[in-house]
mmCIF file as Biopython writes it, N, C-alpha, C and O atoms, coordinates in Angstrom:
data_model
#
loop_
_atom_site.group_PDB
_atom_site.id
_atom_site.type_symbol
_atom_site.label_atom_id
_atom_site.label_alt_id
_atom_site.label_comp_id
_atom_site.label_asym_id
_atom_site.label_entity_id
_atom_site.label_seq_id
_atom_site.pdbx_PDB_ins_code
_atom_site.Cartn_x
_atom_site.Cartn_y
_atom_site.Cartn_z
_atom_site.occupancy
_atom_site.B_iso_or_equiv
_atom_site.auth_seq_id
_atom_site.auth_asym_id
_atom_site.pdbx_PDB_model_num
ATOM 1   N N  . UNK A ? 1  ? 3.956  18.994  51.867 1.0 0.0 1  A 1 
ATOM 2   C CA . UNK A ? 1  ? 3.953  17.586  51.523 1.0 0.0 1  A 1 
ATOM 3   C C  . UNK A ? 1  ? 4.798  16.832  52.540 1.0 0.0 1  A 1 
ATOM 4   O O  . UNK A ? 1  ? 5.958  17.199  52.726 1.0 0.0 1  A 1 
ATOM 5   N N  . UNK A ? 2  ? 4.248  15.716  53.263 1.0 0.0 2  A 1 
ATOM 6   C CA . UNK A ? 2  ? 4.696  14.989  53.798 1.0 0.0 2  A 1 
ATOM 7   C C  . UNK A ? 2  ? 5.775  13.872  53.492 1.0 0.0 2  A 1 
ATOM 8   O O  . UNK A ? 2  ? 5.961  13.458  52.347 1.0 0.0 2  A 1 
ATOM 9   N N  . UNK A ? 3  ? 6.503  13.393  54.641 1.0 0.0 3  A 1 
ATOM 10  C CA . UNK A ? 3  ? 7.426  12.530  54.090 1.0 0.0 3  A 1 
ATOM 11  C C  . UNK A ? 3  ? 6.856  11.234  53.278 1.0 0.0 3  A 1 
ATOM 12  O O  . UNK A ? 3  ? 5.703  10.965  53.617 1.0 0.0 3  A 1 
ATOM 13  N N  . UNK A ? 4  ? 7.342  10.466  52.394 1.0 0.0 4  A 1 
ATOM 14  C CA . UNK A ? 4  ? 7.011  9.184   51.547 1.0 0.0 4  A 1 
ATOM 15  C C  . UNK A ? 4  ? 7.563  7.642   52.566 1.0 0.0 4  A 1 
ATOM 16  O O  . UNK A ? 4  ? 8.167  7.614   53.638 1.0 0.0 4  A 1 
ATOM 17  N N  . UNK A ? 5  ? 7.221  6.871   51.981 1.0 0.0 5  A 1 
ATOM 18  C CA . UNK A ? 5  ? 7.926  5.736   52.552 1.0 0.0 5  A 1 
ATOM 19  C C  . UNK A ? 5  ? 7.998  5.069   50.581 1.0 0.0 5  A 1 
ATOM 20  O O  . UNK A ? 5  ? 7.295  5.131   49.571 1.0 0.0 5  A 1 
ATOM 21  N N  . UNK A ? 6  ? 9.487  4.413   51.070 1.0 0.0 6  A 1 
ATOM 22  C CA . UNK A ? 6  ? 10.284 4.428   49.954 1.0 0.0 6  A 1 
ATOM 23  C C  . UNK A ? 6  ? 9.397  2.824   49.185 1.0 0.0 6  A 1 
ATOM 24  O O  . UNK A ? 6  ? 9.282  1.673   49.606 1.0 0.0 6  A 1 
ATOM 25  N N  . UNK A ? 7  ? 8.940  3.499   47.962 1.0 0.0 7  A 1 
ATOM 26  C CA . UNK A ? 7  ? 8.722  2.365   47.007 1.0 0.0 7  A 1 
ATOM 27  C C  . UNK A ? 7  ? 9.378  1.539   46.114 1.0 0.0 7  A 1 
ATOM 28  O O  . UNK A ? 7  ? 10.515 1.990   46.249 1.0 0.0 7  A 1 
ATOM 29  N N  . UNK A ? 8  ? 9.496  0.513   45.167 1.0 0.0 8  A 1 
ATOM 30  C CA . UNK A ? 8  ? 10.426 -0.162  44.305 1.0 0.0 8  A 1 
ATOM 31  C C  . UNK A ? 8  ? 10.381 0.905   43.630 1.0 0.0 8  A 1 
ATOM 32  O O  . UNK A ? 8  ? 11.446 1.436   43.947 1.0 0.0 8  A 1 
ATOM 33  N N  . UNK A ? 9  ? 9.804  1.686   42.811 1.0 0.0 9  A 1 
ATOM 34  C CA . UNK A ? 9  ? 10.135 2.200   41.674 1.0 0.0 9  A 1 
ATOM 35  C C  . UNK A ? 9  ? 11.324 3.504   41.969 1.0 0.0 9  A 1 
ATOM 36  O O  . UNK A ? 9  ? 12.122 4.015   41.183 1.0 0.0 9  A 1 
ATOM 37  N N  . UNK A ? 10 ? 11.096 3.754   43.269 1.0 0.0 10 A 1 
ATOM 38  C CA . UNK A ? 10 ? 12.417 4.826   44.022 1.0 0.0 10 A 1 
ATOM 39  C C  . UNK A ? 10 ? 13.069 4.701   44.099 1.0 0.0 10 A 1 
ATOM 40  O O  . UNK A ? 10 ? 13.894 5.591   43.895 1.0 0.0 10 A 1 
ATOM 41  N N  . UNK A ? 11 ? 13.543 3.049   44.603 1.0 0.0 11 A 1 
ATOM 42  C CA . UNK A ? 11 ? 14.425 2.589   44.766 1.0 0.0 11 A 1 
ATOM 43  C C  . UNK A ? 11 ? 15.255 2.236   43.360 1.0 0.0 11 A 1 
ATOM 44  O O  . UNK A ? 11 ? 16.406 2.577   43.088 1.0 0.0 11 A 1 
ATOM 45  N N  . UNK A ? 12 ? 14.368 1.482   42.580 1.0 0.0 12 A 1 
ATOM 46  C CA . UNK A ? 12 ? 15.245 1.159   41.399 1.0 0.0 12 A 1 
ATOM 47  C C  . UNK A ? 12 ? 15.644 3.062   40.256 1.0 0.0 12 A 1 
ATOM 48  O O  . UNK A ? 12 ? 16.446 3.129   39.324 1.0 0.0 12 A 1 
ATOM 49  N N  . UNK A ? 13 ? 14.998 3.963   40.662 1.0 0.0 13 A 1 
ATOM 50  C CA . UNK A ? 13 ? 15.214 5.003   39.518 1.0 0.0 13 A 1 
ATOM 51  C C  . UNK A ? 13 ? 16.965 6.244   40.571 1.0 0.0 13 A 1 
ATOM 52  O O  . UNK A ? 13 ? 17.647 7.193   40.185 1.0 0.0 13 A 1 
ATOM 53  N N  . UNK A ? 14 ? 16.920 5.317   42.067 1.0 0.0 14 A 1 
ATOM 54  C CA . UNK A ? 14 ? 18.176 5.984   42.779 1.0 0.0 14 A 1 
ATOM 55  C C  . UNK A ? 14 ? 18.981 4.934   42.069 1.0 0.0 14 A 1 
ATOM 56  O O  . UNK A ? 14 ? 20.013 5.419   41.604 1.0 0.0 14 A 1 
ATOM 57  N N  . UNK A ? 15 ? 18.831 3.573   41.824 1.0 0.0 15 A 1 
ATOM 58  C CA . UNK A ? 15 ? 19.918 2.565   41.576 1.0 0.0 15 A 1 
ATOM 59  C C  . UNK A ? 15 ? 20.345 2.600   40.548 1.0 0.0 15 A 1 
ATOM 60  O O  . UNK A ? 15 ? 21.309 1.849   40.397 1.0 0.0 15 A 1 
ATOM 61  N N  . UNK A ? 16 ? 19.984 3.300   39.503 1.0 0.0 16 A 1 
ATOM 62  C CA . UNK A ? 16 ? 19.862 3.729   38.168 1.0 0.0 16 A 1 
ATOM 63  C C  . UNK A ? 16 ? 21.117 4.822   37.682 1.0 0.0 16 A 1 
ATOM 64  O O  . UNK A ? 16 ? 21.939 4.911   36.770 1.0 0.0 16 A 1 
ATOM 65  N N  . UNK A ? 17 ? 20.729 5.533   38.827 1.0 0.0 17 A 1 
ATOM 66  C CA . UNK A ? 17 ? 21.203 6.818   38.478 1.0 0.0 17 A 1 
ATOM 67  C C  . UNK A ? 17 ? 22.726 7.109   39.666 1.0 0.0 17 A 1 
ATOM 68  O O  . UNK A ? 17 ? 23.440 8.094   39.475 1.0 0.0 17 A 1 
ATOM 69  N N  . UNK A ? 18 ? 22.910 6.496   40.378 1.0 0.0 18 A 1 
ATOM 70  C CA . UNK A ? 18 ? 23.677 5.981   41.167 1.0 0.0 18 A 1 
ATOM 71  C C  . UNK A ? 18 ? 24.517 5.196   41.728 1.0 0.0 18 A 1 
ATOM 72  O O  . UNK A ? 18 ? 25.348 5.295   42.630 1.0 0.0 18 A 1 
ATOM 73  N N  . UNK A ? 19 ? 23.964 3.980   40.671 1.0 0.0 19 A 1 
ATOM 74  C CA . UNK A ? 19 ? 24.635 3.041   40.139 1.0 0.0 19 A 1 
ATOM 75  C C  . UNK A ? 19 ? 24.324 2.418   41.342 1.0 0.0 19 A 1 
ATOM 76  O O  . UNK A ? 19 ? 24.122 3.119   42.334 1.0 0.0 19 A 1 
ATOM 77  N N  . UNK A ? 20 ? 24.223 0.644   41.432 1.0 0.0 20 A 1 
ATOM 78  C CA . UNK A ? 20 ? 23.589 -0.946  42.872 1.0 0.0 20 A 1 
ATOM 79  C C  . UNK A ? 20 ? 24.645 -0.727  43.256 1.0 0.0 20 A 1 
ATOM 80  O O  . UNK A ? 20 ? 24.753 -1.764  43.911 1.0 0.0 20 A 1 
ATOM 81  N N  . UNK A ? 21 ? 25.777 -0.115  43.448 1.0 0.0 21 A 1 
ATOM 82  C CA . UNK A ? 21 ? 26.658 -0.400  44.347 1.0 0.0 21 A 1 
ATOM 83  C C  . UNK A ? 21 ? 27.121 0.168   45.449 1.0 0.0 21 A 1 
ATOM 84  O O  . UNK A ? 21 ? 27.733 -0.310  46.404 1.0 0.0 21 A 1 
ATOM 85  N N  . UNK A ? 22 ? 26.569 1.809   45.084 1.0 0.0 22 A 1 
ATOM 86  C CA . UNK A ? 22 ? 25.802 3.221   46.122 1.0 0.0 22 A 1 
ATOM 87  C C  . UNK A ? 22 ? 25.284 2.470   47.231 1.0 0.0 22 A 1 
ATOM 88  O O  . UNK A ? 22 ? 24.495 1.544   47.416 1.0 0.0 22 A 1 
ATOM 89  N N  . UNK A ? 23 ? 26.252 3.446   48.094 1.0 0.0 23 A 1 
ATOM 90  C CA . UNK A ? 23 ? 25.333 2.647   49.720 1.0 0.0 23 A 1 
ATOM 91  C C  . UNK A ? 23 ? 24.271 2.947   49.758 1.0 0.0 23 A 1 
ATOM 92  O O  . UNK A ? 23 ? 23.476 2.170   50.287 1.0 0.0 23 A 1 
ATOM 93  N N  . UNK A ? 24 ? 23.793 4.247   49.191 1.0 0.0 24 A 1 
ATOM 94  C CA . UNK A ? 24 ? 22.614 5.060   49.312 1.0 0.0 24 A 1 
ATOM 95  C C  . UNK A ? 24 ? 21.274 4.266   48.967 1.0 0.0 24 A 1 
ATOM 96  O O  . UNK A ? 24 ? 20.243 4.134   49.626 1.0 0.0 24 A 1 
ATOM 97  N N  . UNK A ? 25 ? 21.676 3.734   47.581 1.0 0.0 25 A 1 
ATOM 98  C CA . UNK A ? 25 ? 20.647 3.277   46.717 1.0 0.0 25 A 1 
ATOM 99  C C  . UNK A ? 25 ? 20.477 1.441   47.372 1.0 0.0 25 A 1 
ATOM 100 O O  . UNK A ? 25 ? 19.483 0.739   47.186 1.0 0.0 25 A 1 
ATOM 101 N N  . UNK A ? 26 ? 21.664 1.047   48.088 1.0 0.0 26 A 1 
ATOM 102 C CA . UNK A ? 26 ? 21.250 -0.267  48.645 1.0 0.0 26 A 1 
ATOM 103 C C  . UNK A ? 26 ? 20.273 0.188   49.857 1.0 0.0 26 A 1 
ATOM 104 O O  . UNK A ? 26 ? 19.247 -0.460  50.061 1.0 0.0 26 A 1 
ATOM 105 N N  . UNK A ? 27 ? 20.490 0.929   50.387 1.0 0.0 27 A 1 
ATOM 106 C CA . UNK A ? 27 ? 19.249 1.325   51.868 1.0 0.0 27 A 1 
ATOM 107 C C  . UNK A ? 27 ? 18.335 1.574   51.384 1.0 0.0 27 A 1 
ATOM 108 O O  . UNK A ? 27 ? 17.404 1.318   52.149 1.0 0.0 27 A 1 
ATOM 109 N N  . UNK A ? 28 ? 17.812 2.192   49.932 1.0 0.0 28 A 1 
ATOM 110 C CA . UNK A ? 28 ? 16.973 2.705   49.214 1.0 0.0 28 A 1 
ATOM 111 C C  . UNK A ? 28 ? 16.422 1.598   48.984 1.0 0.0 28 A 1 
ATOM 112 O O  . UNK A ? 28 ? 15.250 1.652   49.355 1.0 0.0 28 A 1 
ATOM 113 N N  . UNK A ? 29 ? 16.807 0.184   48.365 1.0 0.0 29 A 1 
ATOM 114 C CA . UNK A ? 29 ? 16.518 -0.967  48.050 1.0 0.0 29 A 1 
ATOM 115 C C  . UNK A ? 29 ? 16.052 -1.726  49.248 1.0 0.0 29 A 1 
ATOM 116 O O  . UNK A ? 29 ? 14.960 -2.293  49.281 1.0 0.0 29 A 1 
ATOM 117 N N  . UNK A ? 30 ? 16.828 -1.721  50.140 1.0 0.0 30 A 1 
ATOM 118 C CA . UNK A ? 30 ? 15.958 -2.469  51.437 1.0 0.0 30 A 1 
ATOM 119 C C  . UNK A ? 30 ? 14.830 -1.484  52.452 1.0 0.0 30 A 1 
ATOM 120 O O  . UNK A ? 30 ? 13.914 -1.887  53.169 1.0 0.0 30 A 1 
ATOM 121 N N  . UNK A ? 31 ? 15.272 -0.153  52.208 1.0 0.0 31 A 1 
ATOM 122 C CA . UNK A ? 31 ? 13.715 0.575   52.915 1.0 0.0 31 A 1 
ATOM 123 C C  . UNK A ? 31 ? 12.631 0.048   51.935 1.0 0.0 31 A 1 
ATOM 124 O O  . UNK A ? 31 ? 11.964 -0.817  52.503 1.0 0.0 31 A 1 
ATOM 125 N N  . UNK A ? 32 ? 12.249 0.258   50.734 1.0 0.0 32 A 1 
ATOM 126 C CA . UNK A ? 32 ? 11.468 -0.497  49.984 1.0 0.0 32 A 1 
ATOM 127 C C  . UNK A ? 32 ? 11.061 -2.003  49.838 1.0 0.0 32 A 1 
ATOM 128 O O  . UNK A ? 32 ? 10.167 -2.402  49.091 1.0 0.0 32 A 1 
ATOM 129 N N  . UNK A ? 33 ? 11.483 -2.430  50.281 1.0 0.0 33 A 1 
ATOM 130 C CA . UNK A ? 33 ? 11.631 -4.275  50.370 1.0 0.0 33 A 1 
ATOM 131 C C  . UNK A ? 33 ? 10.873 -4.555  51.804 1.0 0.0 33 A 1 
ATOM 132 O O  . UNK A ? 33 ? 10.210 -5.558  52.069 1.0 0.0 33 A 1 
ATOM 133 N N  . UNK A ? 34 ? 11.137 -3.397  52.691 1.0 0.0 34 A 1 
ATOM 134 C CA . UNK A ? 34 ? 10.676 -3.117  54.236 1.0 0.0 34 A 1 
ATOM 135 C C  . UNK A ? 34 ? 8.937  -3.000  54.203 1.0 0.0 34 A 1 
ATOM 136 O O  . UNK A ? 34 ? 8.040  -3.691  54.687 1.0 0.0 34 A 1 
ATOM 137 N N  . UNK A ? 35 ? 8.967  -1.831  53.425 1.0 0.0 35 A 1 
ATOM 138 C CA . UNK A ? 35 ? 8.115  -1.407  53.145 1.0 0.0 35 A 1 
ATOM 139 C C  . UNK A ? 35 ? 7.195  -2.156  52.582 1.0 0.0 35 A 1 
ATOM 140 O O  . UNK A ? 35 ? 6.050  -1.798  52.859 1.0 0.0 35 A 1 
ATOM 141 N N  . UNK A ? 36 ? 7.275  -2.959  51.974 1.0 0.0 36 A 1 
ATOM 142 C CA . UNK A ? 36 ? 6.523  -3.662  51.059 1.0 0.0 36 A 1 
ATOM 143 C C  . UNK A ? 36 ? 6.119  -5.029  51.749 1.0 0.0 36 A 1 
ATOM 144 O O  . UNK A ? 36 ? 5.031  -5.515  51.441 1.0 0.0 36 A 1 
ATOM 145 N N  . UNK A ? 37 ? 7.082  -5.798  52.835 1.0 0.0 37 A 1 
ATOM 146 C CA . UNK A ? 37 ? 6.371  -6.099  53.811 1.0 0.0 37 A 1 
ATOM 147 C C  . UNK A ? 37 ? 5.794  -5.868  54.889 1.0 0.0 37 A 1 
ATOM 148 O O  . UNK A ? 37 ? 5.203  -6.815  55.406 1.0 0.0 37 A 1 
ATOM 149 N N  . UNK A ? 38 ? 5.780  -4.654  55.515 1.0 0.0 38 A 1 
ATOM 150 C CA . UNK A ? 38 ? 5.255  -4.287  56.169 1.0 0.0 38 A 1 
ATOM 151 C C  . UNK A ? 38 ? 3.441  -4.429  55.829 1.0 0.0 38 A 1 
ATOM 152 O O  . UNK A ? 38 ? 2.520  -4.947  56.461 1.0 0.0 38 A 1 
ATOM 153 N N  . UNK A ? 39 ? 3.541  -3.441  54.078 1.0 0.0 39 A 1 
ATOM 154 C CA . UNK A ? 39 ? 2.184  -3.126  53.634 1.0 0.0 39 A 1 
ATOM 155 C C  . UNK A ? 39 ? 1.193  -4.788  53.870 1.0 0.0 39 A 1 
ATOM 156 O O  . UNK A ? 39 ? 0.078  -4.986  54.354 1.0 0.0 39 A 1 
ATOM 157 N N  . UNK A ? 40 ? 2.111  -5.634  53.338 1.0 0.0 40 A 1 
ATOM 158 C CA . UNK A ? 40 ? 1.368  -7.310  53.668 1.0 0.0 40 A 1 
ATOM 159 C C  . UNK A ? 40 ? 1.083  -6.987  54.762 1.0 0.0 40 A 1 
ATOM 160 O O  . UNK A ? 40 ? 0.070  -6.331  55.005 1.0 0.0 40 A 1 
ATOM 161 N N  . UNK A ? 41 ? 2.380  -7.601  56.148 1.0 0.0 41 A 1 
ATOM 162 C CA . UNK A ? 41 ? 1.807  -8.013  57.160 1.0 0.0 41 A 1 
ATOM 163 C C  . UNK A ? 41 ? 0.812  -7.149  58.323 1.0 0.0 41 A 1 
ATOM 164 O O  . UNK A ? 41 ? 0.154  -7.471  59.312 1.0 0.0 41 A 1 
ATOM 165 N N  . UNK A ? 42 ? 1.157  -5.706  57.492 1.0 0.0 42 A 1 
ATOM 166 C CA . UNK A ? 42 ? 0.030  -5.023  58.530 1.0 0.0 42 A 1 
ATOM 167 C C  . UNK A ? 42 ? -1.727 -4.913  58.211 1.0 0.0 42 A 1 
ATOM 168 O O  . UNK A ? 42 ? -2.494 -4.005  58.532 1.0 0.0 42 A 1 
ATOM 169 N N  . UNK A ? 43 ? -2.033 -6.276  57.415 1.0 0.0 43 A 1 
ATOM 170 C CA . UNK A ? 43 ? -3.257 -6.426  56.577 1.0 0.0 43 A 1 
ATOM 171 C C  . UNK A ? 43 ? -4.414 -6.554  57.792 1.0 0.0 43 A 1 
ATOM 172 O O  . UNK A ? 43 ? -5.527 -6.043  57.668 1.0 0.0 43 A 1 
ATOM 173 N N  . UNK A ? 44 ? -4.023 -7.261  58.908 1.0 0.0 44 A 1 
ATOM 174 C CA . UNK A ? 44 ? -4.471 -8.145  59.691 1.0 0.0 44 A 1 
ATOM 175 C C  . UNK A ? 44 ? -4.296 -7.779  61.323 1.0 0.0 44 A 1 
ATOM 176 O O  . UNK A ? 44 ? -5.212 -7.801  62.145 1.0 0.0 44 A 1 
ATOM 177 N N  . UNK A ? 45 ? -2.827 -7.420  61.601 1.0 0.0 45 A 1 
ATOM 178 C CA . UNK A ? 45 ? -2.977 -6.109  62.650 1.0 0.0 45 A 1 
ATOM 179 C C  . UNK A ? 45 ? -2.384 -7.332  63.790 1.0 0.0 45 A 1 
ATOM 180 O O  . UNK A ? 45 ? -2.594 -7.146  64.989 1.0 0.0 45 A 1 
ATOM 181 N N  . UNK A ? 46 ? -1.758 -8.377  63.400 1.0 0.0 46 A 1 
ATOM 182 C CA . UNK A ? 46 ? -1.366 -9.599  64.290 1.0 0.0 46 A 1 
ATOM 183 C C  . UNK A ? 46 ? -0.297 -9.397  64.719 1.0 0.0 46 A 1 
ATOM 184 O O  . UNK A ? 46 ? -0.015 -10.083 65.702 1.0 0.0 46 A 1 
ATOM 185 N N  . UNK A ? 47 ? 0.822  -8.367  64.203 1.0 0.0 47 A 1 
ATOM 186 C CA . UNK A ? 47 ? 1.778  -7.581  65.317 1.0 0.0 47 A 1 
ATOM 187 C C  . UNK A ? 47 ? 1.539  -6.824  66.558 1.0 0.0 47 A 1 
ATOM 188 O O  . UNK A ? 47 ? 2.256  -6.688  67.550 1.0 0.0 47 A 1 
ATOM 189 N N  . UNK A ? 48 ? -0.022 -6.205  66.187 1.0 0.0 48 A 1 
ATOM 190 C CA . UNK A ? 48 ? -0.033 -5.865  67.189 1.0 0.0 48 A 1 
ATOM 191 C C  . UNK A ? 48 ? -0.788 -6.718  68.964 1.0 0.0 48 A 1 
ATOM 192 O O  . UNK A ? 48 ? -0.676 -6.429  70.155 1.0 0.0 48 A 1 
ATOM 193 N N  . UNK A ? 49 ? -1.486 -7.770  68.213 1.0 0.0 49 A 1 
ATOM 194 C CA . UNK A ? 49 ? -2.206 -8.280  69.026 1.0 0.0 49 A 1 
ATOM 195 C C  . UNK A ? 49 ? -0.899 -9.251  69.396 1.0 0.0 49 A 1 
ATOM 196 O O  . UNK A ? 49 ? -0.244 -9.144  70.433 1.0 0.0 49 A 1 
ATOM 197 N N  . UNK A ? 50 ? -0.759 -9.805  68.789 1.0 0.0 50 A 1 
ATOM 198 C CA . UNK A ? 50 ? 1.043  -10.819 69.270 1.0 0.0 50 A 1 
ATOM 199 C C  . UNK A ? 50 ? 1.791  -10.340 70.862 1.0 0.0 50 A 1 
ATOM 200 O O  . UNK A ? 50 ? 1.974  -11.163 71.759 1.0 0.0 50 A 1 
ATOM 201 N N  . UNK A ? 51 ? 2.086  -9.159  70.957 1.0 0.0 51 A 1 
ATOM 202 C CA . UNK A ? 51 ? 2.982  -8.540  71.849 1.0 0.0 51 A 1 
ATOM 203 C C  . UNK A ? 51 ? 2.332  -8.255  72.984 1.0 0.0 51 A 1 
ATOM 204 O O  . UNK A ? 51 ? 2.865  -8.441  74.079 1.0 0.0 51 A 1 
ATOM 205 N N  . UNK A ? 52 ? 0.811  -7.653  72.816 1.0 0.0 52 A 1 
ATOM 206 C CA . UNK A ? 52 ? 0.140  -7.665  74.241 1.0 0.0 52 A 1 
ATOM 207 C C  . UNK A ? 52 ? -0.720 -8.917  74.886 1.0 0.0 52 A 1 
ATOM 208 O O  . UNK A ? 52 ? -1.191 -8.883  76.023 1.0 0.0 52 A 1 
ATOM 209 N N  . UNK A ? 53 ? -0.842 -9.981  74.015 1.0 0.0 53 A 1 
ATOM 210 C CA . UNK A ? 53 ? -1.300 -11.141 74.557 1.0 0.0 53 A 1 
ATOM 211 C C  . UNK A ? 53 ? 0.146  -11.870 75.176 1.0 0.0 53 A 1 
ATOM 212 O O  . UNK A ? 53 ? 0.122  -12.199 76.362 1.0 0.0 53 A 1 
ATOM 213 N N  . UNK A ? 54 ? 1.412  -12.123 74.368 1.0 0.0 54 A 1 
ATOM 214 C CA . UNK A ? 54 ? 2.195  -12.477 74.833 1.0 0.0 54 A 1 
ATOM 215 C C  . UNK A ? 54 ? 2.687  -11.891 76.025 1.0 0.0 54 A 1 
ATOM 216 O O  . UNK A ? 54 ? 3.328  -12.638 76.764 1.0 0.0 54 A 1 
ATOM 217 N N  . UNK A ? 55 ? 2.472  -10.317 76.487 1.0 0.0 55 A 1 
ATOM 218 C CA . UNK A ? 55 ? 2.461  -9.961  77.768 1.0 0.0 55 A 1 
ATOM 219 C C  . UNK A ? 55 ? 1.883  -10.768 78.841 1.0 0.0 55 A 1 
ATOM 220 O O  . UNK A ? 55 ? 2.285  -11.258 79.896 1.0 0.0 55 A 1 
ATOM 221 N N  . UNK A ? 56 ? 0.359  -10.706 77.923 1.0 0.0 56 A 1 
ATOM 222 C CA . UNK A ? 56 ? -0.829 -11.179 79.264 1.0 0.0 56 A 1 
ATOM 223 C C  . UNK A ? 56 ? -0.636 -12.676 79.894 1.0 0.0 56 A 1 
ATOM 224 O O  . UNK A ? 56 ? -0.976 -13.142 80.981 1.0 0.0 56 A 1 
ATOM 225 N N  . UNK A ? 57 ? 0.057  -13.249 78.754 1.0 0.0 57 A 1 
ATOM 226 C CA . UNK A ? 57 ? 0.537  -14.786 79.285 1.0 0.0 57 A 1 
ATOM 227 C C  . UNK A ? 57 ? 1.266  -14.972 79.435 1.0 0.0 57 A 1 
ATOM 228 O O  . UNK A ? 57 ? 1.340  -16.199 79.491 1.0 0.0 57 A 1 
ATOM 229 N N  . UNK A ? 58 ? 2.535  -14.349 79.664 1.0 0.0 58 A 1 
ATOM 230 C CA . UNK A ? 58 ? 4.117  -13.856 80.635 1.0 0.0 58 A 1 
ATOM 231 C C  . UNK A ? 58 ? 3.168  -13.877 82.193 1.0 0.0 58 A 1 
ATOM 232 O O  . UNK A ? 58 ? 3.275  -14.801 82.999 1.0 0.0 58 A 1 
ATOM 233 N N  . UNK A ? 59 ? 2.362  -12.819 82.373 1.0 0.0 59 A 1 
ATOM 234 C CA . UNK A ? 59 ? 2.287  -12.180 83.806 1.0 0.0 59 A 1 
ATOM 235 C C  . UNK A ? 59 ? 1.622  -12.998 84.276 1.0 0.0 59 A 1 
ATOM 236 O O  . UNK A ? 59 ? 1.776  -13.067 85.496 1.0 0.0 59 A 1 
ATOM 237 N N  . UNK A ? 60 ? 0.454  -14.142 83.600 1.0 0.0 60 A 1 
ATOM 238 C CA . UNK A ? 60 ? 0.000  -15.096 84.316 1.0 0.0 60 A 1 
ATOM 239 C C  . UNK A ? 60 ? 0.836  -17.174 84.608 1.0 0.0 60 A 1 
ATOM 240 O O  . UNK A ? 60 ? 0.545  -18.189 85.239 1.0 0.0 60 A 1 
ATOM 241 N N  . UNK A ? 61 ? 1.883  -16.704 83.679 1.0 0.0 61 A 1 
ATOM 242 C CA . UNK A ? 61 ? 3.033  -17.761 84.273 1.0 0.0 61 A 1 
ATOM 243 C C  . UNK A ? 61 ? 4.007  -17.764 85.522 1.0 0.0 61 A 1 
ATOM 244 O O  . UNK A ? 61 ? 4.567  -18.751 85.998 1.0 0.0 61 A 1 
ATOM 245 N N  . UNK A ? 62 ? 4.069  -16.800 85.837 1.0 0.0 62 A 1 
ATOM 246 C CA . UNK A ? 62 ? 4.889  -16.163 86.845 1.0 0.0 62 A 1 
ATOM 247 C C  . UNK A ? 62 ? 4.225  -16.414 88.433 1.0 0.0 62 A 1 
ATOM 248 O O  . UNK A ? 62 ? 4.893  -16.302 89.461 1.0 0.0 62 A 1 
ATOM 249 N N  . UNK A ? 63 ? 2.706  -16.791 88.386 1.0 0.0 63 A 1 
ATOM 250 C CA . UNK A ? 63 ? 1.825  -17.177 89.382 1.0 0.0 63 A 1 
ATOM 251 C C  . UNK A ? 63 ? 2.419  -18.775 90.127 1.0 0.0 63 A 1 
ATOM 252 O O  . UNK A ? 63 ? 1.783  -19.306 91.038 1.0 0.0 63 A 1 
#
């Protein structure tokens, strides 16, 4: 079994048991929060097109 990427319900059942004030369970809380935007903004794939167009119109300003 492969590694997970951390969900709310992981996060809140470490914060639980570990108590919100655990450094552990706050990284636990923001890998999940990460995660969960990521799942949005990678709907559409505009991170990736963003960075190599913004290349392509860097190298043709420089003319």
């Amino acid at each position: 079994m492969g590694p997970t990427k951390m969900d709310e319900k992981s996060a809140a059942r470490i914060a639980k048991s570990r108590g919100k004030s655990d450094s552990f369970a706050k990284r636990a809380d923001m890998a999940a929060r990460n995660n969960k935007d990521q799942k949005g903004d990678s709907s559409d794939g505009s991170w990736r097109k963003s960075d190599s167009d913004q290349k392509k119109n860097d190298s043709g300003q420089e003319k």
